[in-house]
N, C-alpha and C positions, 0 to 999 in steps of 0.2 A: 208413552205413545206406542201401540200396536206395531210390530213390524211393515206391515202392509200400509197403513198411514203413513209411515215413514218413507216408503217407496211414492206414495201419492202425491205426497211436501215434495218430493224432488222431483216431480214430476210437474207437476204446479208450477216451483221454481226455475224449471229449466224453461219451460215453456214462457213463463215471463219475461226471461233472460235473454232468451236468444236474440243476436244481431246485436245484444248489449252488452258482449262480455269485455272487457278488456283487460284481463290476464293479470299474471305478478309483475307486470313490464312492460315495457317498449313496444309491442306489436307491428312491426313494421315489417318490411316483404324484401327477400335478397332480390340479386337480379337473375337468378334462376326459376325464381317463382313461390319460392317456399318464403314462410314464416320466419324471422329469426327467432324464435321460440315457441317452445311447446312444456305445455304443465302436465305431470304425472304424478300419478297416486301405483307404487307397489309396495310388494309385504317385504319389508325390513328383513335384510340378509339375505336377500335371494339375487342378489345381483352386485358383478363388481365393478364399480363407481368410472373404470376404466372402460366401461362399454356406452357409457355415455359419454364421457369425452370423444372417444374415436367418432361416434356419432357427430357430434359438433364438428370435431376436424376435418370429418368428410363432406356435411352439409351444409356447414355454416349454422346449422339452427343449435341455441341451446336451451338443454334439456333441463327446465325447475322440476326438483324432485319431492314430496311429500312419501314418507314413508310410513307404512300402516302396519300392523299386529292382526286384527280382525276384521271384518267383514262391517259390524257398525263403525268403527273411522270413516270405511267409505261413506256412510249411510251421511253421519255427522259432517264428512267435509263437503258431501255433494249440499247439505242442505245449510252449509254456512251461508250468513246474512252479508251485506254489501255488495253482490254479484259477484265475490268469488266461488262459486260455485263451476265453474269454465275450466274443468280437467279437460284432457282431451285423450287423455289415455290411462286404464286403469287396468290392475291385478282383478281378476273375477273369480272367484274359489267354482267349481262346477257344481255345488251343491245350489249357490245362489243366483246360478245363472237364470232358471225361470222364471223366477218374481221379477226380473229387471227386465226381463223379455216381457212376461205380461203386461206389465203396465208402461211397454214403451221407455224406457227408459235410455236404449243402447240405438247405436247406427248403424245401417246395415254397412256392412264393410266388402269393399270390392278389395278381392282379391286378384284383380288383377293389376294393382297393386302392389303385390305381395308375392313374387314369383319365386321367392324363394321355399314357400309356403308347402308346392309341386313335387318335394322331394322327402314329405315327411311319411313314416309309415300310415298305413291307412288305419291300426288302432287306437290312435291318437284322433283323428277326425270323429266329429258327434261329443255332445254333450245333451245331458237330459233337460228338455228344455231350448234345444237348440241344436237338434239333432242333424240339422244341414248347414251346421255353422254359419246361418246369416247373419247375425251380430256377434258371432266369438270365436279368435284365430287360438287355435290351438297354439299352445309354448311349445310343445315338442316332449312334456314328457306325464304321466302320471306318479302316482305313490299311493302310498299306505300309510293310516296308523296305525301302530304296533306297540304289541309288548317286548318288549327289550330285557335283558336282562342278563347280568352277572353270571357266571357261568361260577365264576371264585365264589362269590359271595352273597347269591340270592341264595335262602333260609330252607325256599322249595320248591317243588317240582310243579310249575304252572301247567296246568292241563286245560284251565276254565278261565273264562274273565269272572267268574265269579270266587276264582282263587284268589283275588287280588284284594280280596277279607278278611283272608287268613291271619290273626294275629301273630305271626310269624313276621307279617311283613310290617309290624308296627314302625314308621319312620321311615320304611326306606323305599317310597314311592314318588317319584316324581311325575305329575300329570299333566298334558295339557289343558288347556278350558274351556278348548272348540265347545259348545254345547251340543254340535251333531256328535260329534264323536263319542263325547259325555254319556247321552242318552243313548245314540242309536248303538251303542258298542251294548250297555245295561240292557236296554232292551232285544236284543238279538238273544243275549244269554239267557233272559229270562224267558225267548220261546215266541216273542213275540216279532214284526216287520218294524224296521229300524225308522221308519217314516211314520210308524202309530201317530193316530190323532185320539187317541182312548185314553181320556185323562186316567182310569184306574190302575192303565198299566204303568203309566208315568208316577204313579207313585207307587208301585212296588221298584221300578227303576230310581226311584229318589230314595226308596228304603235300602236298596243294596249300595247305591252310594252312600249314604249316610256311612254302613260301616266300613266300604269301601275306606272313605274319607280318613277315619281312625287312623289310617296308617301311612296315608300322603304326607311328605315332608312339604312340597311346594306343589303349587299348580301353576301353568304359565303359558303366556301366552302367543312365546317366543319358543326359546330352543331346551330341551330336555337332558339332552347327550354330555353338557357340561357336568351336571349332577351325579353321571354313574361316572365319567373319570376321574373325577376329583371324591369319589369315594361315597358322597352323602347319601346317595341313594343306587341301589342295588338292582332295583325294578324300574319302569319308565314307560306310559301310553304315551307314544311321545309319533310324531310324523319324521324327525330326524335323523333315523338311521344311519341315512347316508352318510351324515357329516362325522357321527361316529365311526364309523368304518373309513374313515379319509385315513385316518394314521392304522397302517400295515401293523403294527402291535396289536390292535383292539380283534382283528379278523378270528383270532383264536379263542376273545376272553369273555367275546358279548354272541347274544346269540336271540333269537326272536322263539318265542313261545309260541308253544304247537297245540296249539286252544282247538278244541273244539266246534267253535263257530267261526263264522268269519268275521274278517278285519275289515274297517271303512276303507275303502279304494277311492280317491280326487282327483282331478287332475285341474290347474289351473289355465286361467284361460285371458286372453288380452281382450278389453273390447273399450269401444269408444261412446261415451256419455252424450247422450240423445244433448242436442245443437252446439256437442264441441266445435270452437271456434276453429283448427287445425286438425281436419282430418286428414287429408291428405298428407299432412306430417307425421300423423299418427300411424296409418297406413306404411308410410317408409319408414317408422322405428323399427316399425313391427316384422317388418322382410330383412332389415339392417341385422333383428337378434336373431333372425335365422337362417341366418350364411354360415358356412362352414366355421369360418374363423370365429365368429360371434357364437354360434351357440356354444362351441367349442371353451372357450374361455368361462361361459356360460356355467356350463359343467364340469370344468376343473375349480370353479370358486364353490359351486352349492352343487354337489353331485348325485344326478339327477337318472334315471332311466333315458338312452339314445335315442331319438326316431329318425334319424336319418344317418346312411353308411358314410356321407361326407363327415358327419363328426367325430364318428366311432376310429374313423383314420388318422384323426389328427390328434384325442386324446391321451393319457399317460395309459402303460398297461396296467397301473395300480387302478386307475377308474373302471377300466374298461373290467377289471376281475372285483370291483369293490363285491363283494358279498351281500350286500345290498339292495342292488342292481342287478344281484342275479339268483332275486330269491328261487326258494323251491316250489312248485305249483301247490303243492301242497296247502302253503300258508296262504295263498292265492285265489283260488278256485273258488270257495264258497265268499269271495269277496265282496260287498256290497257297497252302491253309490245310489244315492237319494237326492231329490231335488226340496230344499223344503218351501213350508207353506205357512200362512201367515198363524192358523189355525195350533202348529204344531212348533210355532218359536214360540208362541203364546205362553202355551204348555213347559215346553222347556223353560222359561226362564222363571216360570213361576215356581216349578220344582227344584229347578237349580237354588233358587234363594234359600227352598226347602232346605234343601239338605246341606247348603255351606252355612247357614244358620246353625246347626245341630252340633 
C-alpha cells in the first residue's frame, strides 16, 4: 500500500471511530476532570519511564505507553483493526508532519494549554508543513544525522558521503534505515535536492548505496553508538551522537566528518491523532514535559540540544559541554530538512529494496 493510502485508511478509520474509542482500559473521569488514562505512541529510548510516573503522581492519570522505531509503526498502529486506533498522543518526526497535516489527521492543539510551551527558544517553533505550529508542540529540541567516526580506528579521512565506498571501510559501517536520511544524505552528495521525485536520480542514489552497502556491518533502526564503542564498527550515519558523547572518555576519540555537503537536520514534534479520545490530557503531558524539572530529566536520559534557559540551569555541566550539543556551524550550516511526499516514499522504498537486494 502506497504511503498516502495509508494516511487515507487512517483517516477513514479515525473518522469512523470517533465517540467510539474506548482505550486499553477503564475510561473513567477523576474528580478534577481529567481522564484516568491516556494512550501514547513514542520512539523507543527517548524518554525516561520516570517522567511518566511523576505524571501519574501528579494527576492521577496513567500513562499506557506503545513504543515505536519508525514512522510506519505509527502508520500500522493508527490503522490497527477493533478500534484501537485511540492514541491520543504521539512522537511525529518533522519530516512527516505534512502528509498528517494534509489529509487531516492531527488536532489542532491549544496551547493555552501548554504554558509551559512560552519559554522555549523561538528556533524550535515551525515545522515544514506546519509552519505556525497548529497541530505540532515542539519537544524543545532538534538534531542531526551524522557521520561519526573513530578518530583511533577509522581506515580514512572522510571528506564526502560518498567516501563511505571506500573499500577501506569494508565492515566497519553501522547505518541507520531512516530512508529519508538513506536517500536524501545519497542524494545531496550526488548534486542533487534531498526531496527529488526523479526516479533517475534515485537510482544513481541506489547505485552509490549499493556500494555503500559492501561495507555496512549493520543497519538499524534504533541506536548506532553501541557499535563504535564496543569496537565493531569504526564509522556510523547514525542520529545518536549525543548518547555517545554522554561518557566524558568518548569526547576526545569520536569525532563527526567534515563532508562536504550537508547533513539531515529533524526535529521531533508531539501532536495529537485527529478525534483523540483525551486531549485535553494530552495537552497537559505535553506542558508536564516541558517544565524545567521535566525537560531537564528529559536531557540528562537522551541528551538533546536546550531550548530553554530554565533547563540549561538545572542540567549536569557534562551535558551542558556534551560535544554534541555544541557542534561546530561548520557541519551545520548547509544542513537540510525536508517534508516528504507520497510520490517520493514511493521511490525510496522501491530503490531501497534495490539496493538491500544487491
Amino acid at each position: 500500500m502506497k504511503w498516502m493510502k495509508k494516511l487515507m485508511a487512517i483517516g477513514m478509520t479515525l473518522t469512523m471511530t470517533v465517540g467510539l474509542f474506548t482505550g486499553c482500559g477503564k475510561q473513567t473521569t477523576s474528580e478534577d476532570g481529567y481522564a484516568d488514562e491516556i494512550n501514547i505512541m513514542v520512539w523507543e529510548g527517548s524518554y525516561p519511564e520516570t517522567i511518566f510516573e511523576d505524571f501519574e503522581e501528579e494527576y492521577g492519570i496513567h500513562v499506557n505507553i506503545s513504543y515505536i522505531t519508525n514512522t510506519d509503526e505509527i502508520l500500522a498502529k493508527l490503522i490497527a483493526s477493533d478500534g484501537k486506533s485511540d492514541y491520543d498522543f504521539i512522537d511525529l518526526e518533522s519530516a512527516y508532519v505534512k502528509p498528517f497535516v494534509d489529509n487531516n489527521l492531527l488536532e489542532e492543539i491549544d496551547f493555552n494549554n501548554i504554558p509551559n510551551s512560552e519559554a522555549l527558544y523561538d528556533d524550535v517553533w515551525g515545522v515544514v508543513g506546519d509552519e505556525d505550529n497548529t497541530y505540532t508542540c515542539p519537544t524543545g529540541s532538534h538534531y542531526y544525522t551524522l557521520i561519526v567516526y573513530n578518530k583511533e580506528t577509522c581506515p580514512i579521512e572522510i571528506k564526502s558521503f560518498k567516501d563511505l565506498a571506500d573499500p577501506a571501510l569494508k565492515g566497519q559501517i553501522c547505518s541507520v534505515n531512516s530512508t529519508i536520511s538513506l536517500f536524501g544524505e545519497a542524494l545531496v552528495a550526488l548534486g542533487y535536492e534531498p526531496d527529488s521525485t526523479t526516479e533517475s536520480e534515485y537510482v544513481e542514489a541506489a547505485d552509490l548505496w549499493t556500494e555503500i552497502k559492501k561495507n555496512v556491518s549493520v543497519f538499524t533502526g534504533s541506536s548506532c553508538y553501541q557499535t563504535l564503542e564496543n569496537g565493531q564498527c569504526s564509522v556510523a550515519l547514525c542520529f545518536d551522537y549525543a548518547q555517545l558523547m554522554m561518557t566524558k572518555d568518548n569526547w576526545d576519540k569520536y569525532a563527526v566528518a567534515d563532508i562536504d555537503t550537508g547533513y539531515e537536520a529533524y526535529s521531533s514534534t508531539w501532536a495529537i491523532p485527529a478525534g483523540a479520545a483525551h486531549k485535553k490530557e494530552a495537552e497537559l503531558l505535553m506542558d508536564f514535559m516541558l517544565s524545567d524539572e521535566q525537560y531537564a530529566a528529559r536531557v540528562e536520559f537522551y541528551p538533546q540540544v536546550m531550548s530553554t534557559d530554565g533547563v540549561k540551569a538545572l542540567v549536569s555541566e557534562d551535558i551542558v559541554n556534551n560535544p554534541a550539543l555544541n557542534l561546530d556551524p561548520s557541519y551545520t550550516e548547509d544542513s537540510w530538512m525536508v517534508p516528504v511526499s507520497d510520490e517520493q516514499i514511493e521511490l525510496m522504498d522501491k530503490y531501497l529494496t534495490k539496493f538491500m537486494s544487491n
